[in-house]
C-alpha positions in Angstrom: 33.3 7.7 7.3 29.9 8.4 5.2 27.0 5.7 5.9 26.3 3.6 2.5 23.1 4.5 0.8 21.0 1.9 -0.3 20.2 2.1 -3.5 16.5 1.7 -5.1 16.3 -1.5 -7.2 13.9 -1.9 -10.2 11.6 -5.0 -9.2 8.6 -6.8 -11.5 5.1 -7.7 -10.4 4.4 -11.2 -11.4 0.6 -12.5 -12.2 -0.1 -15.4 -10.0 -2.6 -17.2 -12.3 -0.5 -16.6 -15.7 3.0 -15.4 -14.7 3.2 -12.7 -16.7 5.4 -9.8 -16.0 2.7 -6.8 -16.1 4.2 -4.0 -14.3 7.3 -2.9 -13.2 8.5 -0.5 -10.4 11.1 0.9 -8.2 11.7 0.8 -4.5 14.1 0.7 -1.6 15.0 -2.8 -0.9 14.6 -4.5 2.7 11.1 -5.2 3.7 8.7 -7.7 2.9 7.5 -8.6 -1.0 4.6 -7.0 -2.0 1.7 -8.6 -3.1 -0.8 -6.9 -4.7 -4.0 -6.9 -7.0 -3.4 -5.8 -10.4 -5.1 -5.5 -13.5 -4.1 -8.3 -15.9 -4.5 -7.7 -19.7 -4.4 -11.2 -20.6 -7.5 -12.3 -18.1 -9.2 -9.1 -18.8 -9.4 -8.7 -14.8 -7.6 -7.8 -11.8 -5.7 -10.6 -10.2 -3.0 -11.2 -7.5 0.8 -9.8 -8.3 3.7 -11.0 -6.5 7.0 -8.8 -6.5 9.6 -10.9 -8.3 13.4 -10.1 -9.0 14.8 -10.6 -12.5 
């Protein structure tokens, strides 16, 4: 019996001060959200990004 593979989902970044959806990317699933900062084009600035399913 072969072990299922999990496969890598496509996930957005999310702007915490304007919800806009700046960046998208693809990883495993399982683990915690990522939160990161990001540059966003609409404040001209880098600001915290929280990973967000469509």
């Amino acid at each position: 019996m072969a072990k299922s593979k999990k496969k890598a989902e496509t996930v957005f970044l999310v702007c915490q001060e304007t919800g806009d959806y700046n960046y998208t990317i693809v990883r495993k699933p399982g683990g915690e959200k990522l939160q990161l900062k990001k540059y966003s084009p609409r404040l001209r600035r880098r600001t915290l990004h929280l990973e967000k399913k469509k």
